[in-house]
VEXDREN-899433 format. One record per residue (C-alpha): residue number from 1; residue in three letters; x, y, z. Coordinates in steps of 0.001 Angstrom, whole numbers, plus 500000, padded with zeros to 6 digits. Layout:
REC     n   res        u        v        w
REC   NUM   Ala        X        Y        Z
...
REM end
This chain:
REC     n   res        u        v        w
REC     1   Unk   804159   056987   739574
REC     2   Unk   802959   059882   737281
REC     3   Unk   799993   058893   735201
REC     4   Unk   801027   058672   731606
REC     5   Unk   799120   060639   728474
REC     6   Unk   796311   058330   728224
REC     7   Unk   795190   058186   731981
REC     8   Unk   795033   062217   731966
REC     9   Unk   793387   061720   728871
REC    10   Unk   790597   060023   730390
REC    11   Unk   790807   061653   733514
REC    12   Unk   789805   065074   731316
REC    13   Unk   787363   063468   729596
REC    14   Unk   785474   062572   732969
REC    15   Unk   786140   065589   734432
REC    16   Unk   784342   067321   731406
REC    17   Unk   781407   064726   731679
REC    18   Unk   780686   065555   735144
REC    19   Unk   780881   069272   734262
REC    20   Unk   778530   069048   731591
REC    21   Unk   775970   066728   734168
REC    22   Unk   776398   069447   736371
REC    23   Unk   775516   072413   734385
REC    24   Unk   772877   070433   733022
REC    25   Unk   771455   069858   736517
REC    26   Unk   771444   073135   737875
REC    27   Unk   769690   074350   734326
REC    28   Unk   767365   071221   735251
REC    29   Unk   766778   072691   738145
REC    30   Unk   766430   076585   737527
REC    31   Unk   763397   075450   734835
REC    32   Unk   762115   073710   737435
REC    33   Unk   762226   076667   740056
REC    34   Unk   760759   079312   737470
REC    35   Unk   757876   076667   736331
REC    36   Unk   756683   075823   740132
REC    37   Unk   753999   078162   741375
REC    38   Unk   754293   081301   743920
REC    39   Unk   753534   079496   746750
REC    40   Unk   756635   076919   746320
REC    41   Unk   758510   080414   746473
REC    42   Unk   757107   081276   749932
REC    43   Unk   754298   083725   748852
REC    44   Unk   753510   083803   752464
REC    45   Unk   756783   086019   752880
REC    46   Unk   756013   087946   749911
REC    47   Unk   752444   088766   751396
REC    48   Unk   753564   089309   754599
REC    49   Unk   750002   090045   756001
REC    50   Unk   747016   088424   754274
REC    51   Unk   744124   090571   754288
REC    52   Unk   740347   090067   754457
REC    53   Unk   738010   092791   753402
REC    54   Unk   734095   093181   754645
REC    55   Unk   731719   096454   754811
REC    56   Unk   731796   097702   758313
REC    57   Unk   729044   100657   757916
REC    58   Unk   729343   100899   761429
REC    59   Unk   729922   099659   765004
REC    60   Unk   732956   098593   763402
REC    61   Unk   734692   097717   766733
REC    62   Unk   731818   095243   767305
REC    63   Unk   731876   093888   763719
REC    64   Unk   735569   092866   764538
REC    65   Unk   734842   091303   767519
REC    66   Unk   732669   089366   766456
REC    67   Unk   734872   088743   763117
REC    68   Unk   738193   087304   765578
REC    69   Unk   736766   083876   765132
REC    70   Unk   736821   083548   761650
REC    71   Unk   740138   085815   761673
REC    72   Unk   742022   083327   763817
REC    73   Unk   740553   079979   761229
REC    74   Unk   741845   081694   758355
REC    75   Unk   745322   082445   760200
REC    76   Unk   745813   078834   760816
REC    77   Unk   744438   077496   757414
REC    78   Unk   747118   079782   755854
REC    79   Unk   749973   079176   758302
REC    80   Unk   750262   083355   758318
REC    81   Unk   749600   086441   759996
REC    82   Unk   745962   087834   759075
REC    83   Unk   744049   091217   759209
REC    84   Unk   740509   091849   758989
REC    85   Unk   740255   094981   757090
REC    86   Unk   737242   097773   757313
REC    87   Unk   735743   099018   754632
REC    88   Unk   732919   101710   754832
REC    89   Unk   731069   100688   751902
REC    90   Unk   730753   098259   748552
REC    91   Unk   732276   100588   746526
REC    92   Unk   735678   100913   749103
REC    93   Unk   735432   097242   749338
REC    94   Unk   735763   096518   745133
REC    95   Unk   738539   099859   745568
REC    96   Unk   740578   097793   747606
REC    97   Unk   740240   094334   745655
REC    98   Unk   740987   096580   742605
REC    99   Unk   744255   097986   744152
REC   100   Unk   745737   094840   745679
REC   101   Unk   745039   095893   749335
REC   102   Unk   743410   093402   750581
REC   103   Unk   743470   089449   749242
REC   104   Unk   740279   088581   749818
REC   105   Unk   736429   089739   750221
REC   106   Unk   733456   089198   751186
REC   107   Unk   731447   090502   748310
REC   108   Unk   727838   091042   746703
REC   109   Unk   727072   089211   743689
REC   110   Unk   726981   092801   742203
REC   111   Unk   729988   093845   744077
REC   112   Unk   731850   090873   742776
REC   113   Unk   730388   091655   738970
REC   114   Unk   732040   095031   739442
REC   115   Unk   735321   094314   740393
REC   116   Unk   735668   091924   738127
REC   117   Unk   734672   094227   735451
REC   118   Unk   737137   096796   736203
REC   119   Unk   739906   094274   736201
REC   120   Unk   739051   090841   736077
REC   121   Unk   741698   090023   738842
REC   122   Unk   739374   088848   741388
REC   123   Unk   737505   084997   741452
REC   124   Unk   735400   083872   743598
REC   125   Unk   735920   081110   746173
REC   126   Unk   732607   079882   747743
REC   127   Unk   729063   081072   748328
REC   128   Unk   726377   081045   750977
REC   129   Unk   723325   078778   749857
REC   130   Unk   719866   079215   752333
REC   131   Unk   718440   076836   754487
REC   132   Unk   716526   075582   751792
REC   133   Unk   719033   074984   749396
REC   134   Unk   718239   078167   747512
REC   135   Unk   721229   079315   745828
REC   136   Unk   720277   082666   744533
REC   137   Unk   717604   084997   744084
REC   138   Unk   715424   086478   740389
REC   139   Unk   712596   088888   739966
REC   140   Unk   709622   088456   739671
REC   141   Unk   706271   089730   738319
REC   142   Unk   703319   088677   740541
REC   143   Unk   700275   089535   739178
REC   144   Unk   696753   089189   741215
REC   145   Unk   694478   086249   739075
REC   146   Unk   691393   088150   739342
REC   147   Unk   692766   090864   737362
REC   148   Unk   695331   089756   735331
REC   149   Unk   695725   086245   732989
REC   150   Unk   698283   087199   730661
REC   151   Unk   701115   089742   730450
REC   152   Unk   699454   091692   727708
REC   153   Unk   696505   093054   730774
REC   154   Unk   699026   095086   732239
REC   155   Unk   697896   097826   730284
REC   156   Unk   695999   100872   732342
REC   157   Unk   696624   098632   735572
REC   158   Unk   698277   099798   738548
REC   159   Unk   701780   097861   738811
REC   160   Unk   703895   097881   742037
REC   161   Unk   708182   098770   741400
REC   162   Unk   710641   099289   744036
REC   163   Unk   712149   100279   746270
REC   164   Unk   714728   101774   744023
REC   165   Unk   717868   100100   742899
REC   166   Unk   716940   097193   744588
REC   167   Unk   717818   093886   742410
REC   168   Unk   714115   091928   742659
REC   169   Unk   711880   095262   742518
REC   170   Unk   713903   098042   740326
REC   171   Unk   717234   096285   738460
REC   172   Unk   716607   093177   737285
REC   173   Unk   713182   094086   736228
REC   174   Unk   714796   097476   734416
REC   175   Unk   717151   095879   732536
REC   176   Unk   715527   092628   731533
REC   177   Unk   712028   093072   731086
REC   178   Unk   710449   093759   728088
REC   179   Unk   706471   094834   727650
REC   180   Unk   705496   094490   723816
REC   181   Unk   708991   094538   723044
REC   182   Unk   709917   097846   724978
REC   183   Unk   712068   097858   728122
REC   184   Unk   710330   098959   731194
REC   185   Unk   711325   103219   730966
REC   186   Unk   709746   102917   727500
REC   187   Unk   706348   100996   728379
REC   188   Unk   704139   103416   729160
REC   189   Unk   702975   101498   732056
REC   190   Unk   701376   102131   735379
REC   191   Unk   703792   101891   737812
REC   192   Unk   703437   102383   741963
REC   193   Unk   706885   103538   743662
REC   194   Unk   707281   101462   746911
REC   195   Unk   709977   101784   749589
REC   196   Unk   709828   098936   750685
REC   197   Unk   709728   095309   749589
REC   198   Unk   707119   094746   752013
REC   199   Unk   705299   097239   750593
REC   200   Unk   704841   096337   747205
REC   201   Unk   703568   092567   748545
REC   202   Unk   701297   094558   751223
REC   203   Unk   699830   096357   747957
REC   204   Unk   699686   093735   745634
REC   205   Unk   698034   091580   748823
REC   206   Unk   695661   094196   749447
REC   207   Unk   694603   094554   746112
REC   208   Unk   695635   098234   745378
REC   209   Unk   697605   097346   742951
REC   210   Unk   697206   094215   739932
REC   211   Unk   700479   093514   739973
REC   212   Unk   703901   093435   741550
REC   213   Unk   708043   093466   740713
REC   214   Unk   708815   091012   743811
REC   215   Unk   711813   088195   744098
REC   216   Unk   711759   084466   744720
REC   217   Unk   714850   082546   746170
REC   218   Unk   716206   080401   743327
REC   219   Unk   718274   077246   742903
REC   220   Unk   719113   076864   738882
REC   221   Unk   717573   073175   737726
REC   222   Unk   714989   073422   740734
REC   223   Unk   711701   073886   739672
REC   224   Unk   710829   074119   743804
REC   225   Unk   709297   077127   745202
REC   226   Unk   711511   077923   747915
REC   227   Unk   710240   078678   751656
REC   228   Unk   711144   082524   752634
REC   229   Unk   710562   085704   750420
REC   230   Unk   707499   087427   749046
REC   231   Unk   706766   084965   746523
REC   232   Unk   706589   081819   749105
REC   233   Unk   703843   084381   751001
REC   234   Unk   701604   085001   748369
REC   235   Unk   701519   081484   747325
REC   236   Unk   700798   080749   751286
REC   237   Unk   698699   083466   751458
REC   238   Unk   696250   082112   748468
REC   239   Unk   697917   079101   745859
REC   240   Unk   695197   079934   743412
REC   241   Unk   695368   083696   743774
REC   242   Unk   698526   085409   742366
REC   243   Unk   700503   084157   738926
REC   244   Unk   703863   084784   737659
REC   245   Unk   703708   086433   734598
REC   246   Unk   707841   087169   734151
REC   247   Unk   711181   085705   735802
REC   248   Unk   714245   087536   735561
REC   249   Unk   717963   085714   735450
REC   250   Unk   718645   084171   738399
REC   251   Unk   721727   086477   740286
REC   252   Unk   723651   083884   742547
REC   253   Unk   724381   085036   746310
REC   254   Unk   727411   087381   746760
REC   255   Unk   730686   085573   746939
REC   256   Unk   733498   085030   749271
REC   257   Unk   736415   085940   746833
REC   258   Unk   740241   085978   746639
REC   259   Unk   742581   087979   743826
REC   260   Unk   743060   086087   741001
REC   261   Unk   746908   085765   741774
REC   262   Unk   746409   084134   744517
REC   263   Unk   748037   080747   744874
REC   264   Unk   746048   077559   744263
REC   265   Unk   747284   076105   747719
REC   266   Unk   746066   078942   749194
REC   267   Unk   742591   079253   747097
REC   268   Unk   742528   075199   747919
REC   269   Unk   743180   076043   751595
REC   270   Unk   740283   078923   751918
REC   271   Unk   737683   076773   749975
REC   272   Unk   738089   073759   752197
REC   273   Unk   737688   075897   755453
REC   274   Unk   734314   077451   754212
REC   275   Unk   732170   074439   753109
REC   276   Unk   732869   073053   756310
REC   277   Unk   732175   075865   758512
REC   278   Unk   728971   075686   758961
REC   279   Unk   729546   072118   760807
REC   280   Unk   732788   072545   762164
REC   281   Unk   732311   076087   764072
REC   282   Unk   728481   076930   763308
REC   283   Unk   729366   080303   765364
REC   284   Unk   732104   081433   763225
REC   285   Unk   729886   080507   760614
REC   286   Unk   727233   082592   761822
REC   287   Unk   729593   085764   761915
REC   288   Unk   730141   085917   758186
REC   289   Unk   726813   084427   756940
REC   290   Unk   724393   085704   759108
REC   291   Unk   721013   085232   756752
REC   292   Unk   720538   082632   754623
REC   293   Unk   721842   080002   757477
REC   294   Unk   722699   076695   754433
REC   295   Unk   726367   076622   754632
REC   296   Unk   728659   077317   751739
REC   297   Unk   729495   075669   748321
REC   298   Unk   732134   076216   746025
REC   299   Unk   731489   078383   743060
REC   300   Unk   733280   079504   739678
REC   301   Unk   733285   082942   737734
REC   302   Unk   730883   081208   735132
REC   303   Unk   727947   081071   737825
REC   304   Unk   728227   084991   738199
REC   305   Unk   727473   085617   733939
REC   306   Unk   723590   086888   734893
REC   307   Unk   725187   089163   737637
REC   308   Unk   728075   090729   735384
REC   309   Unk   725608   091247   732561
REC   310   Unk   723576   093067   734829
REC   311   Unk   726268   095835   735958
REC   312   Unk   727355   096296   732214
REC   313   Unk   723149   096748   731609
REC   314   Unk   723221   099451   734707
REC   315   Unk   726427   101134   733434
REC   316   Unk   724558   101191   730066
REC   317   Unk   721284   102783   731611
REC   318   Unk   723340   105298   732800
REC   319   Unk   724829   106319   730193
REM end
């Protein structure tokens, strides 16, 4: 039996319910697709190869070698292909950061400053911490007791600096210190150019010169003198003998970092890997933080202030 007016009445009106739950749905579930984050669209495809950049000066067939360890970890953290890619200095390095080549570096904190000041599309991960605990490192001015008791003696008195465009002996101290409230090219002091770190703490040991630009390892809070470094010498070499007279910003140890784009599953994923590596695989560990021998921790833009003011204070200098 045909159904009568009423029943095709109703069966319209249900049919136009459902069509309306329908398009409701899939609008439900477009918002929902649009609002989720790249990596719920497989950024992994979109990447294709993830890429990890380090300075290779050279030997660069060696450095990769002994870089296959940490390659291969990374791989399988990620669930993708990855490439270790070969830069031939810091300034190629921040290039390719810069220019989306490579997803992630292995960076010095003033090679992380940069790039982030030319486009503020990179972040950084985790960073290397010493044995000590020492997270970072500040200049220092070390002057010899016998000589010196307060800052204002530096006048007419031989003062160690260098070696150039090195952060404890020539940046920090150029851009942040301040002698009767002129910066150090305007002080009219007596300075000593050294080559060498060791230099400038063989001088100022030696007593050829009453004071030194030297660096201390640093962990912000700490009021510990850290083992390691020319400071921890000269207060080994005599406790009583040499004072510091000036402290610079601390500069935190150069970061592992990853673009900015990248996404948090993946940043999540990376992080993880590197503050355990120093337990889980101490030689793979030992392959991309071969100095300071503490591990990693995890570490935000914020910590990296002292080391971006810095490069805007050298691009100023230079100006």
């Amino acid at each position: 039996m045909a159904p009568n007016w009423t029943t095709k009445m109703a069966l319209a009106r249900r049919r136009n319910k459902l069509t309306v739950v329908a398009r409701r749905a899939i609008l439900f579930v477009a918002i929902v697709l649009c609002a989720l984050p790249a990596s719920a669209a497989d950024w992994r495809a979109e990447t294709g190869t993830f890429r990890i950049g380090f300075v290779m000066r050279n030997d660069e067939a060696g450095a990769r070698r002994r870089l296959e360890g940490f390659r291969t970890l990374v791989s399988e953290a990620l669930s993708m292909p990855v490439e270790i890619f070969a830069a031939r200095d810091a300034s190629a390095l921040i290039d390719a950061m810069a220019t989306s080549r490579i997803e992630y570096g292995v960076f010095s904190a003033l090679g992380y400053a940069t790039a982030f000041e030319l486009c503020e599309c990179v972040e950084p991960v985790a960073a290397p911490v010493n044995r000590d605990g020492a997270t970072g490192m500040r200049s220092v001015l070390i002057a010899d007791t016998a000589r010196i008791s307060r800052i204002t003696d530096l006048a007419g008195l031989p003062i160690a600096r260098g070696p150039e465009n090195s952060l404890g002996g020539d940046l920090l101290p150029s851009t942040g210190f301040r002698w009767q409230g002129r910066p150090l090219a305007e002080a009219g002091l007596d300075f000593v150019p050294a080559e060498t770190t060791q230099q400038s703490l063989r001088l100022l040991a030696d007593g050829e010169v009453a004071a030194a630009f030297l660096w201390e390892y640093v962990r912000p809070g700490s009021p510990a003198v850290f083992a390691d470094g020319p400071r921890a010498y000269l207060d080994e070499l005599s406790p009583d003998g040499f004072a510091v007279l000036w402290r610079s910003e601390a500069i935190r140890f150069g970061p592992h970092a990853v673009r900015r784009n990248l996404p948090s599953e993946a940043k999540t994923a990376l992080r993880r890997l590197l503050l355990g590596l120093a337990r889980t695989d101490p030689a793979v560990y030992d392959s991309v933080s071969p100095d300071l021998g503490g591990g990693f921790e995890a570490t935000v833009a914020d910590e990296y202030r002292s080391a971006t003011a810095l490069v805007a204070a050298i691009g100023t200098r230079g100006e």
